[in-house]
N, C-alpha and C positions, 0 to 999 in steps of 0.2 A: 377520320378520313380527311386527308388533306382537299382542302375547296377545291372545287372544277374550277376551271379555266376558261374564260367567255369565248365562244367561238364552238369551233370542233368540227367544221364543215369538212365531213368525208374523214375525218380522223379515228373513226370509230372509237372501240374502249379505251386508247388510249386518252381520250377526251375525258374521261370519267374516271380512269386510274393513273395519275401523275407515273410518271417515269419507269414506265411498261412501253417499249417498242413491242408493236403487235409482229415483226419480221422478226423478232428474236424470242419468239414467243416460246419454241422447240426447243430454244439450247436453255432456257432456264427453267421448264417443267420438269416436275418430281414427278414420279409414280406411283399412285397412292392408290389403293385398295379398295376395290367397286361398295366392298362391304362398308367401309366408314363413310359413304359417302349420301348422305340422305335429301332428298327433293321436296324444296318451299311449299309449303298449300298455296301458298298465294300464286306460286307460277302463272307468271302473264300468258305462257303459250297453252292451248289446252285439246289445241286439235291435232293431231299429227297425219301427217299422210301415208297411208299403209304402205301403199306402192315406193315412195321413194323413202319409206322407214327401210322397207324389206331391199333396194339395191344399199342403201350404206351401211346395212348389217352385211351385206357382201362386201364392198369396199371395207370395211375394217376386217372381216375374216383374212381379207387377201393384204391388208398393207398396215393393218392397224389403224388407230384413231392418230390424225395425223393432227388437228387442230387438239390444243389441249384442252381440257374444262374447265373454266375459272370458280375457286371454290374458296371458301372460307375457314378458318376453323371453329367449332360447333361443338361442346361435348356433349357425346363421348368422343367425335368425329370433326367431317365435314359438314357442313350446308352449301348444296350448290348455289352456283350465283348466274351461271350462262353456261349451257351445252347440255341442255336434256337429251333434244333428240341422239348427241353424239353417247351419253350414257346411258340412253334404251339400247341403241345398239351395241354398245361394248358390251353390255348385260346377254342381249339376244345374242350375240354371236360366241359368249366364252371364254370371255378374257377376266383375270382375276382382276388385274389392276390397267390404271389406265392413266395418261400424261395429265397432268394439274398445274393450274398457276393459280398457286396456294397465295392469297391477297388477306393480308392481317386488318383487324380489328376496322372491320366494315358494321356497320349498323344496320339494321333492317330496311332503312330509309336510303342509302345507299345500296344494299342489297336487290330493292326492288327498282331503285331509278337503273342498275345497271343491267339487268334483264331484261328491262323495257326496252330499253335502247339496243342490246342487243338483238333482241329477237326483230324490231320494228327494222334494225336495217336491211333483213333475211330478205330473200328478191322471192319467197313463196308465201307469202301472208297475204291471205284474199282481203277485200276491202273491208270488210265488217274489220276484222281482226286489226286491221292498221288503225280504225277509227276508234276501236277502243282502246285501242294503244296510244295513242294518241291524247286522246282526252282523258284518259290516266294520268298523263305528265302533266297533260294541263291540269286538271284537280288534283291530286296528290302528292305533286311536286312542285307545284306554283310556276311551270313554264307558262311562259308567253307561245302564242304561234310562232310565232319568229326565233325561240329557243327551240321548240320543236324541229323544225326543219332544217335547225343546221344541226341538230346531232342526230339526225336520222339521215340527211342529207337529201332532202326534198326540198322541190319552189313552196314557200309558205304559201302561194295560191293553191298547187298542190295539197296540202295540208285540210288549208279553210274546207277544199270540195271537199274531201275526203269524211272532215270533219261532220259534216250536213247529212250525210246517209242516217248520221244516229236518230236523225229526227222522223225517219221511216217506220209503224209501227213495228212491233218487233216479228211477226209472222212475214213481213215482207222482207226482214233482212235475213233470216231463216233460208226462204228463196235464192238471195243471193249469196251467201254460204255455202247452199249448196249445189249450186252453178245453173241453177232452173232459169236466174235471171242474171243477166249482166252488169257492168257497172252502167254502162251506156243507156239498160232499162232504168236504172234505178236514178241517174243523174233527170230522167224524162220523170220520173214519177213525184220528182222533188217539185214540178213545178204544177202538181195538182194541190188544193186544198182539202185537208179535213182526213184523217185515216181510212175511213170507209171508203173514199174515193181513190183511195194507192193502194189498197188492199183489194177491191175487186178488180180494177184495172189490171194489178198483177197478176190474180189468179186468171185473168182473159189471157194474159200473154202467156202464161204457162200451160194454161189447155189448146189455146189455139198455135201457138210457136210465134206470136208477131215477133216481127223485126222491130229492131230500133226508130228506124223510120216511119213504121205503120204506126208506132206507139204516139209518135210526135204528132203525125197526121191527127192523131183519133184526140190528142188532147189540144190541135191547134182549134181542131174541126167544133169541139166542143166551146170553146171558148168564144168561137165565132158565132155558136147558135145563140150564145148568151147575149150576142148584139142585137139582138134580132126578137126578140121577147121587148115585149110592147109595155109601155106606161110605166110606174114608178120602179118595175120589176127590171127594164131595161138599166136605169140610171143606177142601181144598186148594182149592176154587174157588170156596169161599166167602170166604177169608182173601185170597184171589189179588182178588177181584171189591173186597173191605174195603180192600185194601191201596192198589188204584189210586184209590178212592172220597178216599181220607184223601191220597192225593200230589194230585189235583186241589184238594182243598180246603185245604193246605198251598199251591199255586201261586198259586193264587187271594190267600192271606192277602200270602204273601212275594214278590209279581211274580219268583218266581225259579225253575226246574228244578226239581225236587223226587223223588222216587223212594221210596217206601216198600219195604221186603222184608222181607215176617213169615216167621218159621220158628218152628214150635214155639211155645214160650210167650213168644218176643221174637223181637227182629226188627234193623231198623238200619234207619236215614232216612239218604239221600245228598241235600244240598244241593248243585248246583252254581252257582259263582259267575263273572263273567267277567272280572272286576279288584278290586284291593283295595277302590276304591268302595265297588262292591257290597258284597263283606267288614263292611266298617266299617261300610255302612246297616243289614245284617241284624245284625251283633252290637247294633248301638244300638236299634234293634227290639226283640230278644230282652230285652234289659234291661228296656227300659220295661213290659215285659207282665210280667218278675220283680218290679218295683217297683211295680207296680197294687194 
């Protein structure tokens, strides 16, 4: 596969497949046959929406598959590469064959960097789903934040939050998956420590309905009562309350992980990075602020 092209902001596949106009996507599809056509295990996407599976098996009963599905070839066949949901429904609704932009001699690592990117740009991907989309390219692909967002075409602030959910045990992203909780709960729930404490906090908003606002209240409220506890127990949770204060605004500076942990009169910063990328961005960072 010919190298991608640095950029791609809003360019979609064509960003990933050199000299494909996605506008002329219709007049160069072939027809190819629902039967030769077989779907990756590793598909990024894994949920689909029933309700709006079942209206675009009526929009193609009634107009056809108007978007083609970008496929490879595979023997005996194809392997798709982008357009499940569009070949569940060509399947559901009865079509033998269906519009292809047949893309030669793509590799598996290609295969899956262009499904990611297709499916993450889809405007119905709940947040779990974007984040681990996300951090796919980041591991599997050696993206930087910053390549992330311009081939999904999101603010890499965007991204970073998006990024942070995955740190929520996984019963609490579950919730948010399945719309028990919001992202608005779940961005509030980032700023408790320890699982046990975003795990019952959330199962509180799920039984009692809190708003986003009561959630804030009930963890500002808590954090206040920790001012308030007496003798060495006070000073530990005022350092502990300082220490997350300064990793938020340390994340915020470096779009990156960040963890502070004071002890005593010092302490230690953990940076986490997700390829050398990153490495090389935050060391050339770190300079420029020594040379200001």
């Amino acid at each position: 596969m010919t190298p991608r092209p640095k950029g791609g902001l809003g360019r979609g596949l064509s960003a990933l497949i050199p000299d494909v106009d996605d506008s002329e996507a219709r007049a160069q599809a072939d027809e190819v046959e629902l039967a030769r056509i077989r779907v990756r295990e590793d598909q990024p996407r894994a949920r689909f929406d029933p309700k709006a599976l079942a209206e675009l098996v009526e929009s193609v009963r009634a107009q056809g598959v108007l978007v083609p599905l970008i496929i490879t070839p595979r023997d005996p066949g194809y392997l798709l590469v982008a357009g499940e949901r569009r070949l569940r429904a060509a399947k559901a609704a009865g079509l033998i064959t269906v519009p292809c932009r047949v893309v030669p001699d793509l590799s598996d690592r290609d295969i899956l960097e262009i499904s990611l990117v297709e499916n993450l740009q889809r405007e119905d991907l709940n947040a779990v789903e974007l984040a681990r989309g996300y951090h796919r390219l980041i591991e599997e692909m050696g993206y930087t934040q910053q390549q992330v967002s311009e081939r999904v075409g999101k603010d890499r602030a965007t991204v970073a939050n998006t990024l942070r959910l995955l740190s929520l045990p996984e019963p609490v992203l579950r919730m948010l998956v399945d719309e028990e909780l919001s992202q608005g709960h779940a961005r509030a729930l980032l700023s408790l420590t320890g699982d046990g404490s975003r795990l019952a906090l959330a199962r509180e908003i799920v039984d009692r309905g809190l708003s986003v606002r009561e959630v804030e209240r009930r963890i500002r409220g808590r954090k206040g009562g920790a001012k308030k506890t007496p003798g060495r127990d006070e000073k530990k949770r005022r350092d502990e309350l300082a220490a997350r204060q300064v990793s938020g605004e340390l994340q915020d500076i470096l779009a990156m992980p960040v963890k502070v942990a004071h002890r005593g009169k010092g302490g230690q910063i953990t940076i986490r990075y997700s390829s050398l990328d990153e490495l090389d961005r935050l060391i050339a960072r770190l300079r420029r602020g020594r040379s200001a």
